[in-house]
C-alpha positions in Angstrom: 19.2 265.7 -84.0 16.2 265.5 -86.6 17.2 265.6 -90.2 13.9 264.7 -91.4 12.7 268.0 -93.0 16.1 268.1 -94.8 14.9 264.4 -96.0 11.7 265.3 -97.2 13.2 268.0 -99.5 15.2 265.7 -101.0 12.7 263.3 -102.1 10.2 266.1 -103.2 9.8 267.3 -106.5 12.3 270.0 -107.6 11.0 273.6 -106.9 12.0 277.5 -106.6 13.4 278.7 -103.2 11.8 280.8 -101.6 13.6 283.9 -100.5 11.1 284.7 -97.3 13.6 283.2 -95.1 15.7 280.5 -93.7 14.9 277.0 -93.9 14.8 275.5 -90.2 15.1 271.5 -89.2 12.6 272.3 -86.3 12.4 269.3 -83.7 9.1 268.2 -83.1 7.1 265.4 -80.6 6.3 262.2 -81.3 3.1 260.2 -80.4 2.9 259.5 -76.8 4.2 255.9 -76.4 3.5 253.2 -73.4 4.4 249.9 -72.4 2.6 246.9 -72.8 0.4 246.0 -70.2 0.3 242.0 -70.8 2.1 240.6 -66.9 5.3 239.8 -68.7 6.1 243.4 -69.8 4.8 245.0 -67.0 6.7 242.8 -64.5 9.9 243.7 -66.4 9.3 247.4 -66.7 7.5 247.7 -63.1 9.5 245.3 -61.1 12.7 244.3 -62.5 13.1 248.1 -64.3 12.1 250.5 -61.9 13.4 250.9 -58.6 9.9 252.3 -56.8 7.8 249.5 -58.4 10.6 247.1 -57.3 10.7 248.5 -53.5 7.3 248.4 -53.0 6.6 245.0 -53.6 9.6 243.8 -51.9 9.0 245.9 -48.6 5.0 244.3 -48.7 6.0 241.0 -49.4 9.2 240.5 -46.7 6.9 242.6 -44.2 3.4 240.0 -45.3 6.1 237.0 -45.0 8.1 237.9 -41.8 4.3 238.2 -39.8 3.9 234.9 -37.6 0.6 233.0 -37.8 -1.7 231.0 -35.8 -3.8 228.5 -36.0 -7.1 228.0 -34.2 -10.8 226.9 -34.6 -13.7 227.8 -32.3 -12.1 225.9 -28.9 -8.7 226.1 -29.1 -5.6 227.5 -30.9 -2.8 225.1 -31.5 1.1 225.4 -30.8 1.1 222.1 -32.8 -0.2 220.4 -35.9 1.0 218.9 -39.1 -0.3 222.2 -40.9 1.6 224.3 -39.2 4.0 221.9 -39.6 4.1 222.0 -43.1 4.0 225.9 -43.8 6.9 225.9 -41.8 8.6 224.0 -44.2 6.8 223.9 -47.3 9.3 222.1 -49.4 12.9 221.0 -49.3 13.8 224.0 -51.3 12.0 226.7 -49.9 11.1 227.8 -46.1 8.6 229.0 -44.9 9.6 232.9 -45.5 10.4 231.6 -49.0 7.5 230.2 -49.9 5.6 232.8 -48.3 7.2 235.8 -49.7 7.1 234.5 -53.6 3.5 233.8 -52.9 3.0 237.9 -51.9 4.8 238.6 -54.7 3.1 236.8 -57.4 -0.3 238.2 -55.9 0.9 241.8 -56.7 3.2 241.5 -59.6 0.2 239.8 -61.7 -3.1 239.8 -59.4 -3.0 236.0 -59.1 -0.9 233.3 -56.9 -0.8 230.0 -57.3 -0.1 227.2 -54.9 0.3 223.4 -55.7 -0.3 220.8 -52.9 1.8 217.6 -53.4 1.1 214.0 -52.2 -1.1 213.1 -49.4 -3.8 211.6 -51.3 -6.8 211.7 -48.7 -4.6 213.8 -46.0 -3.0 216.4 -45.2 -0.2 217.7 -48.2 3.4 216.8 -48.2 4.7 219.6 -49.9 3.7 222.8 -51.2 5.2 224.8 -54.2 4.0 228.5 -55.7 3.8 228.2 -59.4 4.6 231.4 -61.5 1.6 233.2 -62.7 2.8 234.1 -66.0 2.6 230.2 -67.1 -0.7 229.3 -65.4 -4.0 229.2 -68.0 -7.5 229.1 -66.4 -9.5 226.5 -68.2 -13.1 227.2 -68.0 -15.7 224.6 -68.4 -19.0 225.0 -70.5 -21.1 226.9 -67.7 -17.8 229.2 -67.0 -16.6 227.9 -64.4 -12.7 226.5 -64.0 -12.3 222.7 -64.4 -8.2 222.6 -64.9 -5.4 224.7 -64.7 -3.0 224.5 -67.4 0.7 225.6 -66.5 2.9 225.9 -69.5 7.0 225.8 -69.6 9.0 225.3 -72.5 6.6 224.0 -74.8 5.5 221.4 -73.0 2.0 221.7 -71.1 1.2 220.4 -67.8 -2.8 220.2 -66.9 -4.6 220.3 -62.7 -7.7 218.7 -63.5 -10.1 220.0 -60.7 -12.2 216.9 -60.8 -9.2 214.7 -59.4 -9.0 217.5 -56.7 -8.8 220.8 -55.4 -4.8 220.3 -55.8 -4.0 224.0 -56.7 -5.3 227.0 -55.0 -5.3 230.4 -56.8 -5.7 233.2 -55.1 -6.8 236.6 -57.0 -7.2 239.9 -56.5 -10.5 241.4 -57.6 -11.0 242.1 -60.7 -14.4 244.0 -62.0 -14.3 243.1 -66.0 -12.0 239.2 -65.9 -13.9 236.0 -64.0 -11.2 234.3 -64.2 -7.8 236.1 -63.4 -7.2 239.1 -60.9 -6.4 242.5 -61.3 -2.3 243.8 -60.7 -1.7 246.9 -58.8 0.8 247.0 -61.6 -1.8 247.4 -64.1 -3.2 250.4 -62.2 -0.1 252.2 -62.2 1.3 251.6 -65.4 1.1 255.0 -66.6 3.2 256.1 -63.6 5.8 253.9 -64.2 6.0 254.4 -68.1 6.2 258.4 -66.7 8.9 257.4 -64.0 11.0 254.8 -66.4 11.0 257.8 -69.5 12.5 260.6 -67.1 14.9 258.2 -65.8 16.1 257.6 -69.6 15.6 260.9 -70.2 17.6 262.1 -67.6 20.5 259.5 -68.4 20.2 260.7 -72.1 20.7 264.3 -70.7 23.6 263.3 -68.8 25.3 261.9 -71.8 24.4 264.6 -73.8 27.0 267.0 -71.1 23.7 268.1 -69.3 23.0 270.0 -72.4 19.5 270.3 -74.4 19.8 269.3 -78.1 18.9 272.1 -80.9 18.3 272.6 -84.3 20.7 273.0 -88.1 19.6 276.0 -89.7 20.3 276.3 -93.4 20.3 280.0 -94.2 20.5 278.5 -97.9 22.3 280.4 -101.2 20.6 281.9 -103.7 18.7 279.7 -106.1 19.5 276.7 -104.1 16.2 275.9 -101.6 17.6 272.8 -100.2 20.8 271.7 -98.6 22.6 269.3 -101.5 22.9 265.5 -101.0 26.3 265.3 -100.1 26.8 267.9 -97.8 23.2 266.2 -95.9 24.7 263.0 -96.0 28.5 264.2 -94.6 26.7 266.2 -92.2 25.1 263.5 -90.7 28.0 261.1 -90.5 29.8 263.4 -88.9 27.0 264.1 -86.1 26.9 260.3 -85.6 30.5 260.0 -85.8 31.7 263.0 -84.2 28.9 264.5 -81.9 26.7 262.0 -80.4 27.8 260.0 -77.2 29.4 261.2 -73.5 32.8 260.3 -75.4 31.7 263.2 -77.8 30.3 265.6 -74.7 31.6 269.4 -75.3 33.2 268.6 -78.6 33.0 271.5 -80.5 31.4 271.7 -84.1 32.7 273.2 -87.3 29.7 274.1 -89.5 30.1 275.4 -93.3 27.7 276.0 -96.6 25.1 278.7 -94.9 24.4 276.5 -91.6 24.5 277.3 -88.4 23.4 275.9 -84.8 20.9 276.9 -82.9 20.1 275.5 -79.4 16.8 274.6 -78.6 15.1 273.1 -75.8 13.9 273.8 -72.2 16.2 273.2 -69.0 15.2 270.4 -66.3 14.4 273.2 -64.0 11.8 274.7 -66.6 10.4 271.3 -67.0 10.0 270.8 -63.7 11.4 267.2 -64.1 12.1 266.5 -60.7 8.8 266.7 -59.7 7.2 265.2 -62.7 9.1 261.9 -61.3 8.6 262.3 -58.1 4.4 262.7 -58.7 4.4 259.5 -60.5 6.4 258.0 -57.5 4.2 258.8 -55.9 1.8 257.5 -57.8 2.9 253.9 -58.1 3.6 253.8 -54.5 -0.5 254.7 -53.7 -1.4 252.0 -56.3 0.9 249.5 -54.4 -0.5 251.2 -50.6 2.6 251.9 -49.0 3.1 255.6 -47.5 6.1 257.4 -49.9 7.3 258.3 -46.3 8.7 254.7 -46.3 10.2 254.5 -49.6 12.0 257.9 -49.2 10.1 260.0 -51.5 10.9 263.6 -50.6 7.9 266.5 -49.9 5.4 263.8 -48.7 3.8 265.4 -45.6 0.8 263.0 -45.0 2.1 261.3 -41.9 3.5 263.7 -38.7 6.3 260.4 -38.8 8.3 257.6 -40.3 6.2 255.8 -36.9 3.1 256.9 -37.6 3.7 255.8 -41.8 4.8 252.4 -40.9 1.5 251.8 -38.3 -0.6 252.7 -41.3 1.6 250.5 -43.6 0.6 247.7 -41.6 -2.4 248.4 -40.6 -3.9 249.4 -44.5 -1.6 247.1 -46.3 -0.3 244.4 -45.3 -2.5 242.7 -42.6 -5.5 242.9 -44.7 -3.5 241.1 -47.5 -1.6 238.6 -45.0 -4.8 238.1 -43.4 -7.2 237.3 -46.5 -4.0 235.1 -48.0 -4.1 232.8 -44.7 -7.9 232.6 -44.6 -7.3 231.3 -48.3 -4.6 228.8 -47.5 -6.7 227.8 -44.7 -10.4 227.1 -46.1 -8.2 225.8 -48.9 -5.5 223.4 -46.7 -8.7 222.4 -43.9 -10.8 220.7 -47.2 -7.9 217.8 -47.2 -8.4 216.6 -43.1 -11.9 217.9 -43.2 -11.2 220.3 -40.4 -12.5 223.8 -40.0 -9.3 225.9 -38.7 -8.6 229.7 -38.7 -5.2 230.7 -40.0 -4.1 234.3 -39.4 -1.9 236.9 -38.6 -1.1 237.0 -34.5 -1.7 240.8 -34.1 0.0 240.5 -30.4 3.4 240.2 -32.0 3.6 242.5 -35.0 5.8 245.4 -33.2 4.2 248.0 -35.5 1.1 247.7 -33.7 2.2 247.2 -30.6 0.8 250.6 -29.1 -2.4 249.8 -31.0 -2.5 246.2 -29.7 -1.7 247.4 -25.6 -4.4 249.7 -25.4 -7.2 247.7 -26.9 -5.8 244.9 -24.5 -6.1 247.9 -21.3 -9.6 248.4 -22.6 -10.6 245.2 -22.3 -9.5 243.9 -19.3 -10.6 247.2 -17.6 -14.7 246.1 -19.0 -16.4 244.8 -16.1 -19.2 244.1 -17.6 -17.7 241.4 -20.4 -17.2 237.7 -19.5 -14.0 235.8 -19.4 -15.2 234.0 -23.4 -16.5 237.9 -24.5 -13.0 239.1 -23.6 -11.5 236.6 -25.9 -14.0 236.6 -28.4 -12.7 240.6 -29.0 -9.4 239.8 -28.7 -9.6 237.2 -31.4 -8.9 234.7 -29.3 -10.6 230.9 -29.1 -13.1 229.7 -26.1 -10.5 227.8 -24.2 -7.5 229.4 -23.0 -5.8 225.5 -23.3 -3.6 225.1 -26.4 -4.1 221.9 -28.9 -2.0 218.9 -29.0 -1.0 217.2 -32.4 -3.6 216.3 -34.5 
């Protein structure tokens, strides 16, 4: 209820009523409010407070995580090597789907990943570990350029000089107005998920409410009295708060008195056209994030003839170009500590999604005549030699 037109009649100077007609405590809107977009908010609201926002970057992370990888370089792609060796188990907490999957998820909670390379002075890394985003500082030098990383927890301040080493390697989305940090897909949809989060409340507030709209006090007032007395204002709102607010209170009815009377006000869900209000900025949040609302179960979404055909282009759109750009990172990033040049990347020949895909570009191939044995492999994304690499 809003009691704030009886309020300001109390505080205003003492005048005569009017006897046009009734005074009304008419409800009125408030300034449009959103969240804030710094990564800690939006990570709470996007993520850990809204079930599509939540989804999303679960289903492209497990799916980015779960891909396997190889590892090649021009001759030869290897069953074995000590950086294969340790992605497979990064760390003695963390596996590699672990490691892997918190790494996806950093990228597209806050546009940025982390990843720390420990020991192996010289060599290849012992361990690696994915640092939160949210605690990492870029520390740019005086041409603008990052010299250190400073990664802050509790108060106390660790700093990754660059000049001792290239020992972290952040990985960014782009972003057209930061040099230094990489843009969220959270960000971009943080309208839609302030729009999704408030009809959720809204609806909860609705359901405690009995389903019912809220309304309006009318004071029909007395003659020579313009304004409803202190102490019936200040009963009458203890007893709303007391007696009427609350699903406890739902359908309790109300004894009015002194000239007022209720009037209900307000429009239904169905003349709101809530339901699809929430289900447009699902929809929304789930194009910002690149996964078909087909997957996610978003009802009246008709882009895709099927759930196959959505999860192909999930694949195909989403998550190999991220998987794919990731693994070139790690691998330009890993190769600088042995000094070798190696390709590491998704193995498109087991990713079931795109198995149709994969058969018939494999059918076309073999069927070209006119392409040698290395061409052949060359388009398959395959290295010179068909011989696989021992340890190195």
């Amino acid at each position: 209820m809003v009691f704030d037109f009886f309020r300001r009649q109390q505080n205003a100077p003492e005048a005569k009523a009017s006897a046009a007609g009734p005074v009304v405590a008419h409800m009125s809107a408030g300034r449009v409010a959103w969240s804030p977009r710094d990564t800690v908010s939006l990570t709470r609201t996007g993520f850990a407070g809204n079930p599509v926002g939540f989804r999303c970057v679960k289903l492209i992370a497990e799916a980015s995580a779960a891909l396997p990888l190889v590892l090649q370089d021009r001759e030869q792609r290897y069953e074995a090597h000590p950086l294969l060796g340790l992605i497979q188990s990064p760390n003695q907490m963390q596996g590699r789907a672990e490691l892997l999957e918190a790494l996806y998820a950093q990228l597209l909670l806050t546009g940025n990943a982390y990843v720390e390379a420990v020991g192996g002075e010289g060599a290849a890394p012992v361990e690696l570990h994915v640092l939160r985003s949210d605690r990492m500082n870029v520390v740019p030098g005086a041409d603008g350029w990052p010299i250190a990383y400073d990664y802050k927890v509790g108060g106390r301040t660790h700093r990754f000089d660059l000049g001792a080493g290239q020992v972290v390697c952040h990985i960014k989305n782009f972003h057209p107005q930061d040099d230094h940090y990489g843009f969220s897909p959270l960000q971009a949809a943080a309208m839609a998920l302030d729009v999704h989060n408030s009809a959720s409340r809204w609806s909860k507030a609705l359901l405690d409410n009995a389903a019912r709209p809220s309304g309006a006090i009318v004071y029909k007032g007395v003659e020579g009295q313009g304004a409803l007395p202190a102490e019936q204002y200040d009963r009458l709102v203890s007893e709303m708060e007391s007696h009427h607010q609350g699903a406890r209170n739902a359908g309790r009815p109300m004894l009015l008195e002194g000239g007022l009377d209720w009037k209900p006000m307000g429009f239904s869900p169905s003349d709101m056209e809530f339901q699809k209000t929430k289900e447009s900025a699902a929809r929304e949040i789930a194009l910002a994030f690149g996964v078909p609302p087909m997957l996610l179960g978003i009802q009246g979404d008709a882009t895709y003839a099927n759930y196959q055909e959505a999860n192909r282009a999930f694949y195909r759109l989403t998550v190999l170009p991220l998987a794919t750009r990731v693994a070139a990172a790690l691998a330009d990033w890993l190769g600088g500590f042995t000094g070798e040049n190696l390709v590491l990347k998704p193995d498109l020949d087991q990713v079931p999604a795109l198995a149709a895909e994969r058969d018939a570009q494999w059918s076309r191939v073999a069927q070209a005549d006119f392409l040698t044995e290395a061409e052949k492999r060359a388009i398959l994304g395959l290295p010179a030699s068909g011989g696989d690499g021992a340890d190195a």
